[in-house]
One Martini backbone bead per residue (centre of mass of N, CA, C, O) as a GRO file, in nm:
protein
  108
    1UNK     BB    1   4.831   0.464  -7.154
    2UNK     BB    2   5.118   0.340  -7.134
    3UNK     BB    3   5.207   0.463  -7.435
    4UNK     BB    4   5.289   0.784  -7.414
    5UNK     BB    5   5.555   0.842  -7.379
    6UNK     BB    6   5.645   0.727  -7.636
    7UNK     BB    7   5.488   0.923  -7.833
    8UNK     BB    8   5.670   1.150  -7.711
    9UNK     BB    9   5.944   1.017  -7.801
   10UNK     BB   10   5.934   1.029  -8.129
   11UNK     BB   11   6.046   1.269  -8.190
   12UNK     BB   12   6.379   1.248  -8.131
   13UNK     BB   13   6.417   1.152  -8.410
   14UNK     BB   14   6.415   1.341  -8.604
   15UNK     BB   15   6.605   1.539  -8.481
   16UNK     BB   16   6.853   1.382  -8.477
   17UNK     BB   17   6.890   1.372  -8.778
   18UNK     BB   18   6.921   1.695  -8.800
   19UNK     BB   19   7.177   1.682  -8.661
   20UNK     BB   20   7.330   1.547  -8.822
   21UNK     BB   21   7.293   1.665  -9.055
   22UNK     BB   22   7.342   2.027  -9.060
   23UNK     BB   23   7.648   2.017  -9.122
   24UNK     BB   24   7.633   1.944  -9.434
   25UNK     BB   25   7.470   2.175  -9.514
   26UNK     BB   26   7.449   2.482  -9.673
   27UNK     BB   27   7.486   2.757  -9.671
   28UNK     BB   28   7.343   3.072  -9.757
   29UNK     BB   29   7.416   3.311 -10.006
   30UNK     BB   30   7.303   3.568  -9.838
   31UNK     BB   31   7.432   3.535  -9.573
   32UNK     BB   32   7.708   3.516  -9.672
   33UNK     BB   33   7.724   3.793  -9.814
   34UNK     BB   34   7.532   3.979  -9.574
   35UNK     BB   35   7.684   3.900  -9.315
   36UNK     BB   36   7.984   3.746  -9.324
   37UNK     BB   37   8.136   3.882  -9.606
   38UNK     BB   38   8.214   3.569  -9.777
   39UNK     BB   39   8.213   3.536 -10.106
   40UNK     BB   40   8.329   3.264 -10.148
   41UNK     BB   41   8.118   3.110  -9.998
   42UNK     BB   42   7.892   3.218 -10.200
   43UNK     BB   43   7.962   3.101 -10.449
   44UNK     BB   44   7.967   2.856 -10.402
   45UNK     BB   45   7.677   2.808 -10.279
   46UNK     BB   46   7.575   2.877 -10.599
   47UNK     BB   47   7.703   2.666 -10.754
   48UNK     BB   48   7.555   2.417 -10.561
   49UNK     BB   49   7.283   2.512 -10.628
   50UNK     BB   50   7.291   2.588 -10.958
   51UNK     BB   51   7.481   2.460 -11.128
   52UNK     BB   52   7.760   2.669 -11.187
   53UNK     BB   53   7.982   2.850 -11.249
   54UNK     BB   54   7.876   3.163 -11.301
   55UNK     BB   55   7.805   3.383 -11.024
   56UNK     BB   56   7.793   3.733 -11.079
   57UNK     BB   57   7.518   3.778 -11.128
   58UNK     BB   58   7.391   3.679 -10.828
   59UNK     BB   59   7.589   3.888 -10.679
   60UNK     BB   60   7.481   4.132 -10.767
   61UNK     BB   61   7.164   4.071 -10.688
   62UNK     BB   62   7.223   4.059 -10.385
   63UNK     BB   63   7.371   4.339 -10.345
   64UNK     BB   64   7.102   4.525 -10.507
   65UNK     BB   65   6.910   4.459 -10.291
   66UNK     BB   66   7.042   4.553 -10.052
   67UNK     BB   67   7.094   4.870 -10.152
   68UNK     BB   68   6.787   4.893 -10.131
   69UNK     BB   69   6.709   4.816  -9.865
   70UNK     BB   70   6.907   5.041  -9.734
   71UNK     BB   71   6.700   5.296  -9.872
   72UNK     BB   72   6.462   5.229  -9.728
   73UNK     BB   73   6.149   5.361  -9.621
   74UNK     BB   74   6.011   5.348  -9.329
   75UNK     BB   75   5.683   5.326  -9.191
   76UNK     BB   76   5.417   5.388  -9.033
   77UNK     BB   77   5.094   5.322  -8.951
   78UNK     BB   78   4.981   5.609  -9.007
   79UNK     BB   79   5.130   5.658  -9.285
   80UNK     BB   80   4.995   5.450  -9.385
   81UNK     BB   81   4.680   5.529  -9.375
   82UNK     BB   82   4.742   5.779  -9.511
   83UNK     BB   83   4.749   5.607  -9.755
   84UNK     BB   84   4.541   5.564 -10.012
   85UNK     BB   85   4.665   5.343 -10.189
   86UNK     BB   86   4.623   5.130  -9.908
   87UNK     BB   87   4.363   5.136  -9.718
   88UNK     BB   88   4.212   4.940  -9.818
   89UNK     BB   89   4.392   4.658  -9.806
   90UNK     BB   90   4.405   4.700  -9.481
   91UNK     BB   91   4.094   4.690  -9.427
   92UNK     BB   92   4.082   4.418  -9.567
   93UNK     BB   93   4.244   4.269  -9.367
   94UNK     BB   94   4.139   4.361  -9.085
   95UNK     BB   95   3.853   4.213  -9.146
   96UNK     BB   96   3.949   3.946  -9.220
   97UNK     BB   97   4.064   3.865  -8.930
   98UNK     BB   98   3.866   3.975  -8.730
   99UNK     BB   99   3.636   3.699  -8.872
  100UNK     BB  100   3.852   3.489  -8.788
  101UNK     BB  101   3.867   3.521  -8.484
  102UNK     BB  102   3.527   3.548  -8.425
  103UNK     BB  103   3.434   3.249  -8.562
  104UNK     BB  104   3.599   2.971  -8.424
  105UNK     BB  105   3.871   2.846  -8.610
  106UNK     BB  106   4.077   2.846  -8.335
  107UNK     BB  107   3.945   2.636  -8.175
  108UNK     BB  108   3.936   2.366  -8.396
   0.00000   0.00000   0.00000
């Protein structure tokens, strides 16, 4: 009983790790493409991570990503539901949470 202090100290150990090592690991290059507006810094990054020189078609096609999803129209709750192609779907997630939520396996 006396080294559980221990026991929860022992966390430190990999944080530290992580802290150390964190700044040396490369950004990604959709973060950089698409937050931070850094081309040359996101080439970078896919050269590192693809190991070739010429990512250009790597950029252009999380480029069309991006314009594809920023033209993407959310819907509600209500108007998923009202989709017919969807709702036998929905309701078999929702039936089958529901029945893990009841069965007591989060409990255990």
């Amino acid at each position: 009983e006396s080294r559980w202090p221990y026991l929860f100290g022992v966390i430190i150990v990999p944080s530290l790790i992580q802290v150390v090592i964190l700044p040396f690991l490369p950004e990604s290059p959709r973060y950089l493409l698409l937050e931070k507006h850094n081309t040359s810094k996101a080439e970078k990054a896919f050269q590192t991570f693809l190991g070739k020189d010429d990512v250009s078609h790597e950029v252009e096609e999380v480029l069309a990503e991006s314009r594809v999803q920023r033209n993407t129209k959310l819907v509600s709750i209500l108007q998923l539901l009202k989709t017919r192609a969807v709702r036998w779907q929905i309701v078999t997630v929702i039936v089958t949470m529901g029945c893990y939520q009841l069965c007591g396996l989060n409990a255990v």
